[in-house]
N, C-alpha and C positions, 0 to 999 in steps of 0.2 A: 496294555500298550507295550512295545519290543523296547528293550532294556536300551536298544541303540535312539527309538525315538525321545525316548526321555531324557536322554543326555544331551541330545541336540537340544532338546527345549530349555535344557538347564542352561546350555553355550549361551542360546538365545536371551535369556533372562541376564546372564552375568555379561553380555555384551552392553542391554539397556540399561543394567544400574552403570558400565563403566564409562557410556555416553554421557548419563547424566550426571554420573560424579563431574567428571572433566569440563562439563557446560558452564557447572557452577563453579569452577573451579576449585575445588576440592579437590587433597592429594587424599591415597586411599587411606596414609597416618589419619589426617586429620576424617576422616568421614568413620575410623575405625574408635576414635576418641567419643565420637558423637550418638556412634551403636554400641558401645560397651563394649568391643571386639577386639583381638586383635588384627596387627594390619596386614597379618598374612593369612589371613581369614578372607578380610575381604579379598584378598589377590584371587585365592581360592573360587571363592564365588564370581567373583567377575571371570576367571576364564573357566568357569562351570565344572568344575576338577570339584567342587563342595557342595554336598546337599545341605540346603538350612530349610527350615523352617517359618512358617505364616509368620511366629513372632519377630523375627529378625526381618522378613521381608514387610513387615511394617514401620520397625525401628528404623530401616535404610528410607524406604521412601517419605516416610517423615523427615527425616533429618536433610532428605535432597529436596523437601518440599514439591514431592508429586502424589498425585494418587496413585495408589498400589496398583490398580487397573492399568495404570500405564506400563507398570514394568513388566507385563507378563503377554508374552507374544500370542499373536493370533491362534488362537485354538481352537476353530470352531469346525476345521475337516479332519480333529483327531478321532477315530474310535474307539468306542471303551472295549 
């Protein structure tokens, strides 16, 4: 995949965890207390400027109470 699609996908991802942070209304201090993170981490991730990994991307959607499934955008017309 082109270095540029995956950054969008990353944008993508750090857009739904910052919807869903704010739903629940969670600021990103308090959601970065909840992942063991700091809060400029999650800023990071939410505007997709940070690559993390599976474990964190479980930590978050736990903490937002959703399934991981939801945070990760439609990927089914990417090619390997």
């Amino acid at each position: 995949m082109k270095k540029s699609k995956v950054l969008d996908k990353r944008k993508e991802i750090g857009i739904i965890i910052a919807n869903a942070r704010k739903a629940k209304g969670i600021s990103q201090t308090k959601l970065a207390l909840l992942v063991d993170m700091d809060r400029t981490t999650i800023s990071k991730i939410e505007t997709g400027s940070w690559s993390f990994g599976i474990d964190s991307l479980i930590s978050i959607s736990q903490a937002l109470d959703i399934d991981v499934i939801r945070i990760l955008p439609n990927t089914k017309n990417i090619q390997k």
